[in-house]
N, C-alpha and C positions, 0 to 999 in steps of 0.2 A: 328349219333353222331361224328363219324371219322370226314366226310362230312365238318358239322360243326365246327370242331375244325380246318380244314386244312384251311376252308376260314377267318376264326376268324384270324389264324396267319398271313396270306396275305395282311390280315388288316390292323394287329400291324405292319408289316413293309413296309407297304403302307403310314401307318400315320407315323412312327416311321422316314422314311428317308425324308421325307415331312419335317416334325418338324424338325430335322436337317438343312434341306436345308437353310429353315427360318431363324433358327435361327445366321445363318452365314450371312443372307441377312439384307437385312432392310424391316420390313414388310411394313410398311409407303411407301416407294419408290414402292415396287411391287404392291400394292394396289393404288395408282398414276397411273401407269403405264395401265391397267385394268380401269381408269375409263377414260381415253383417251384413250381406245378403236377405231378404226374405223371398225363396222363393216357391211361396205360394204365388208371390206377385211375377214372379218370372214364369210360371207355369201358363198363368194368364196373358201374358205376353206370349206367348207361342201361341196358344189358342188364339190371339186376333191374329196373327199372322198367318195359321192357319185356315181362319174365315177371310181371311183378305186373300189365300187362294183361291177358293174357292167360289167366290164371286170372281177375280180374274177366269179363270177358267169360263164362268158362266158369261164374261162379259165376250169371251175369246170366240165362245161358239154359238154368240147370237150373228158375231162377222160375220164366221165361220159358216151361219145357213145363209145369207144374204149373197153369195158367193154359190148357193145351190151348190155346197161341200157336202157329201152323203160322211159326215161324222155325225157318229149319234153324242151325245151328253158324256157318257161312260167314256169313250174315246176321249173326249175332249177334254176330261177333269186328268184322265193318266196320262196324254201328252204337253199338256198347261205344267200338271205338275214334275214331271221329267224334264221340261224345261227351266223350272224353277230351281232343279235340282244342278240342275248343270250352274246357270249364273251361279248361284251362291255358294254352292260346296266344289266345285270344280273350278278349275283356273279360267279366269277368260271372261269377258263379258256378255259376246255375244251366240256363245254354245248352245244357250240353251232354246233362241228364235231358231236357229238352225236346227236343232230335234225337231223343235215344232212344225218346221216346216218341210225336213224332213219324214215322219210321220205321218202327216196330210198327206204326205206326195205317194205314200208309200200305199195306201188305206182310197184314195180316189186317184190316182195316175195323174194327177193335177201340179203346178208347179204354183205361176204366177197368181193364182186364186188364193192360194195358200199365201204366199207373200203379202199379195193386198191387205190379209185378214189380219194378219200378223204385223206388219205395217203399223194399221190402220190400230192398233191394238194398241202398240207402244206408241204413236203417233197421241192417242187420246187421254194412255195414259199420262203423258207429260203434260197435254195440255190443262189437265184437270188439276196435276200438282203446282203449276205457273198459278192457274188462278185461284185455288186457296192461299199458295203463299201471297198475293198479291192483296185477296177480297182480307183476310185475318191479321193483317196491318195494319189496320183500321182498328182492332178492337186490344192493340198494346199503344197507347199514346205515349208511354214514356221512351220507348224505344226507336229511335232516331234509324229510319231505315233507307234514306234516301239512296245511299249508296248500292243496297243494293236492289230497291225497285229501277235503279237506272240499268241494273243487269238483268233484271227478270223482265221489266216490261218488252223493252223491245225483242226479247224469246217470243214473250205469250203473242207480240203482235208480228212476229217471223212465223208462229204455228199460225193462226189466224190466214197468213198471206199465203201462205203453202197450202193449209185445207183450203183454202177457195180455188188457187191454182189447179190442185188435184181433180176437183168435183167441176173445175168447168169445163168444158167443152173445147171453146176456142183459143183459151191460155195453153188445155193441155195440149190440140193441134198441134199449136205455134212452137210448143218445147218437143214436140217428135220433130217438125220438121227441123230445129234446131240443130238438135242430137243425129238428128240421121247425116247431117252433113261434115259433122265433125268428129263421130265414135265408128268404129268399125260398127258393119252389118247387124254382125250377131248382136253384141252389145243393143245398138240402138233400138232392136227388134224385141230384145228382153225388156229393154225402161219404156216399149210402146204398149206392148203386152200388159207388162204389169199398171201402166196409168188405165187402159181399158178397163183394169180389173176394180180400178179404186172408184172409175168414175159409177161404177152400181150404185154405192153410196148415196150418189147424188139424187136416186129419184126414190132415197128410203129416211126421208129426215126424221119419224116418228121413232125409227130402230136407233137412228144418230143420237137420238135423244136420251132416249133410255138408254144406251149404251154406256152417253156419258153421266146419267143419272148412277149408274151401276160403277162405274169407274171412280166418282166421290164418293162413292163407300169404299170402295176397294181401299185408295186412299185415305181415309178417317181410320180405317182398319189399321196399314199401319203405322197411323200416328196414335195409334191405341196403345201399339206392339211398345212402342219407346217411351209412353208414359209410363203404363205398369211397370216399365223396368225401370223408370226414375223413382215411382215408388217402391220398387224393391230396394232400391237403394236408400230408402228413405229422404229422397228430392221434394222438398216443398212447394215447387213451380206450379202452377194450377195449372190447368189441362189448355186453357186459353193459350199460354205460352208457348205450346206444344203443338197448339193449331199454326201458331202462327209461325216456329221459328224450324218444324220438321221438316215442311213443306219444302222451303228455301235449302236448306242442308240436302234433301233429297235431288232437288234438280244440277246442285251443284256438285253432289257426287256420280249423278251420271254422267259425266265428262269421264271420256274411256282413260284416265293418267293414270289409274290406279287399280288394285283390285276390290271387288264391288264397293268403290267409294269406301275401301277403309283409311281413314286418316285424313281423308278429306271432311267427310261426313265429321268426325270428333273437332277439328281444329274450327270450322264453321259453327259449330254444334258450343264450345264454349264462346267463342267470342260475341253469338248471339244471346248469349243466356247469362253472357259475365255483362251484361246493359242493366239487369236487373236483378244483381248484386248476389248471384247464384256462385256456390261454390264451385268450379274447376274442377276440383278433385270431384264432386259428385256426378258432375256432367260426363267426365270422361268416361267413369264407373259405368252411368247409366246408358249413354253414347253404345259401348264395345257389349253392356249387356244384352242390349236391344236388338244388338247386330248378330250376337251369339242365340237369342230367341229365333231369330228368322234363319242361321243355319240349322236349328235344332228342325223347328219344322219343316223346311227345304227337304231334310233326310229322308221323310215322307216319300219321295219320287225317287229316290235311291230304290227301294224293294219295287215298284215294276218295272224301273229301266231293266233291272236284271232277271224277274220273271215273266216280263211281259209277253203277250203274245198275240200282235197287230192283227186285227182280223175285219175282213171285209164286210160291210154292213149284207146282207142275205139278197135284197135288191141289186145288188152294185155290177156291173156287167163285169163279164168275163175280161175283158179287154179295154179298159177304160182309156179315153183320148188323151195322150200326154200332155198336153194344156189346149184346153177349150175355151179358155177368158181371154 
């Protein structure tokens, strides 16, 4: 019932800032704009969002051996993308970490390993889109962003303060003994487990690296996906715009109010692009097209959630330790 009632509200302000958007635009113009589509350029937009899986995925299961997770590659690209498949085409934000980490658990008997990796995944991923939005700021001078570098900096410098937390030693100590005093048992024993599982991390900073080398493509990827779709709509923004103002739109529709940041992601998405005298109508166009590439390719994980069939790497013991991290 909870469940239900949290994605219902998601809904209402999914539609609710939608209807808004609308009604400040001209529906007539944006419905124009959508049927002069080109899309050969929305094809290509799916294809970067489809390369932007697939490096996800590859970025998932470099954690993923760091963590000595016995998932081979193949596992890791069908359960990356069943989880993609869930966030975007299914209700809910966070359905689709839960396959994934369900899956691990299923494939190595592993819990909190699984978590860390997973974690540690969407933890890098944010941190990567903070600092493009922040570094590609720099190269729109006419656009007045102080408002919201004063939102994004202190995110990037809250990720900053938590990966150090995580990765040290005596901070994370000090936060078990914390939590052990004030969460019941179990609880405290699950947030002790899994900081064990993060602190690996700490003695692999060459994988940290490339990890997040691999994660700013992931992301270029899809600030790729919502350019070709401003050119299918025939958006004259140059791609520079696109570095700098997707970024921002994307951190700020990861705020769980909505469902996957629709309506959030359009009403940011023009107000950043109406600075440099972009039409509204074309943004929204492009905005909901962009967003329609990444469910097209999402569907992708739709045909093995439902023939998949999770199988043990040939190595893997009979009886794998329920969590050994």
């Amino acid at each position: 019932m909870k469940s239900a009632l949290n994605v219902g509200i998601k809904l209402l302000v999914s539609a609710g800032l939608l209807y808004y958007l609308l009604l400040r635009s001209d529906l007539d113009a944006v419905t124009d704009v959508f049927a002069q589509t080109a899309f050969s350029f929305f094809w290509v937009a799916v294809l970067c969002f489809v390369a932007s899986n697939a490096l996800g995925a590859f970025q998932w299961f470099l954690l993923l051996g760091a963590q000595d997770l016995r998932v081979s590659f193949r596992q890791a690209v069908v359960f990356y993308w069943i989880g993609v498949f869930f966030n975007n085409v299914l209700l809910g934000n966070i359905g689709g970490d839960a396959m994934r980490i369900y899956d691990v658990r299923r494939v190595t008997g592993q819990i909190s390993a699984g978590v860390a990796a997973t974690v540690m995944d969407r933890f890098i991923g944010l941190f990567s889109t903070c600092t493009l939005a922040l570094l590609t700021f720099l190269l729109v001078a006419e656009v007045r962003p102080a408002g919201l570098v004063a939102v994004l900096l202190p995110v990037w410098g809250g990720l900053v303060i938590l990966l150090a937390m995580g990765l040290s030693r005596r901070a994370g100590s000090f936060l078990e003994r914390q939590t052990a005093r004030v969460l019941p048992v179990r609880l405290a024993d699950t947030i002790s487990s899994l900081r064990r599982s993060i602190v690996v991390y700490r003695h692999r900073p060459k994988l940290l690296l490339s990890v997040w080398a691999v994660s700013l493509s992931v992301q270029f990827c899809r600030i790729l996906v919502y350019w070709y779709a401003g050119l299918a709509v025939g958006l004259s923004a140059g791609l520079v715009y696109f570095i700098a103002f997707q970024p921002v739109a994307a951190v700020i529709a990861a705020l769980p109010i909505s469902i996957g940041g629709l309506g959030v992601r359009e009403n940011v998405l023009v107000g950043l692009f109406h600075q440099v005298g972009t039409s509204d109508d074309a943004i929204i166009a492009m905005s909901l097209l962009g967003y329609s590439a990444g469910i097209v390719a999402s569907l992708l994980g739709g045909l093995p959630f439902v023939i998949r069939k999770v199988e043990r790497p040939d190595s893997q013991d009979a009886n794998p330790e329920s969590d050994t991290k």
